[in-house]
C-alpha positions in Angstrom: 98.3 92.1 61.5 95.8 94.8 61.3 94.1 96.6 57.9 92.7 99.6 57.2 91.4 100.7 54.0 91.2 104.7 53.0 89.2 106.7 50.4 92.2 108.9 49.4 96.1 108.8 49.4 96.9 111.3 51.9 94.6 110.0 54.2 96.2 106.6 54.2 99.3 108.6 54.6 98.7 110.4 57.4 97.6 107.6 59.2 100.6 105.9 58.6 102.6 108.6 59.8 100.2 108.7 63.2 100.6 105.1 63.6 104.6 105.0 63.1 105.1 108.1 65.2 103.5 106.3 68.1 105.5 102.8 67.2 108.6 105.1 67.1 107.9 106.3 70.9 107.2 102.8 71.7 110.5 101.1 70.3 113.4 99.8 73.0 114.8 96.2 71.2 118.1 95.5 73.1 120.8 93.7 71.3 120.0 90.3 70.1 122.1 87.3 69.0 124.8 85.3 70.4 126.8 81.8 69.6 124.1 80.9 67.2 123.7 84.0 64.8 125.2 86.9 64.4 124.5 89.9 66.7 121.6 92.4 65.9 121.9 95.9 66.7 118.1 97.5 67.7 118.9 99.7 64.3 119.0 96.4 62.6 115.6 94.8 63.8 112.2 96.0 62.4 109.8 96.3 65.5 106.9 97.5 63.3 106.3 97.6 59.5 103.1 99.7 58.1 102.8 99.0 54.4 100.3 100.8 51.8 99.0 99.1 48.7 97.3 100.8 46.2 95.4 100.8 43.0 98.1 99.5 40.1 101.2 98.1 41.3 101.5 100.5 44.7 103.4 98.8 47.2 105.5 101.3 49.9 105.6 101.7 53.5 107.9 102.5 56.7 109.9 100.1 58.7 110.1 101.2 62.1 113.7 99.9 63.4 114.5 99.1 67.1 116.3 102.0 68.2 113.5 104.1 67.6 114.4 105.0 63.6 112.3 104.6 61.1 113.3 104.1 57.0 110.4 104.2 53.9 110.8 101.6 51.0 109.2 101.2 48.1 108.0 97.8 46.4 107.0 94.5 47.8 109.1 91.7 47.2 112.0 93.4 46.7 111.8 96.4 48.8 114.4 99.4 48.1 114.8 101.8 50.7 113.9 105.6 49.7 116.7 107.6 50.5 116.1 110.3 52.7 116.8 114.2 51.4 118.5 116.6 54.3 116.0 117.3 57.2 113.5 115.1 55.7 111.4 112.3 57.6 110.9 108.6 56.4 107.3 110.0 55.9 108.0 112.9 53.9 110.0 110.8 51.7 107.4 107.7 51.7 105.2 110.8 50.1 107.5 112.0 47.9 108.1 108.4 46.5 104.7 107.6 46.0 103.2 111.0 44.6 106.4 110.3 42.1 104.1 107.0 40.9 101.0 108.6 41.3 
C-alpha cells in the first residue's frame, strides 16, 4: 500500500489516471478457481485498486480488473460502480462523479 497526498483535485486525478494506465498495461491474471470456489474470470479479479479520499465524505477511485479493464466507483464501504457514458474512460467518469460532489 502506497499514499500520496495532493494540493488540488485534478492533480490527484491525473495521477491516478498515470498510475492506472500503467497497472492497465501491466495486467495478465489467468483464470482462477477450481473444486474449491467458483471460477474467476481475469475481468472478475481486481489486480490493482487506487482510491482518492478527500475533504468531507470523498471516497472514489478505479479498480483495475485482470484483463486489463478498468471500472470507477464511488463510496467506501459500499462502493457503487459509476457507469460509464459512450466513449468515456473509467477516468473520465471517476471525474465526472466526483466534480458532481464537489
Amino acid at each position: 500500500m502506497r499514499r500520496a497526498y495532493f494540493e488540488t483535485l485534478d492533480a490527484a486525478l491525473v495521477a491516478i489516471e498515470r498510475e492506472g494506465r500503467e497497472l492497465e498495461r501491466g495486467a495478465d491474471a489467468r483464470p482462477v478457481g477450481g473444486k474449491l470456489m467458483r471460477p474467476l474470470e481475469p475481468v472478475q479479479q481486481v489486480v490493482a485498486r487506487l482510491e482518492l479520499a478527500g475533504p468531507g465524505r470523498l471516497r472514489a477511485g478505479v479498480d483495475v480488473r485482470g484483463d486489463g479493464s478498468s471500472e470507477a466507483f464511488t463510496g467506501r464501504i459500499r462502493r457503487r460502480v459509476v457507469g460509464q457514458r459512450r466513449r468515456e474512460s473509467a477516468y473520465e467518469a471517476l471525474r465526472r462523479a466526483v466534480g458532481e460532489r464537489a
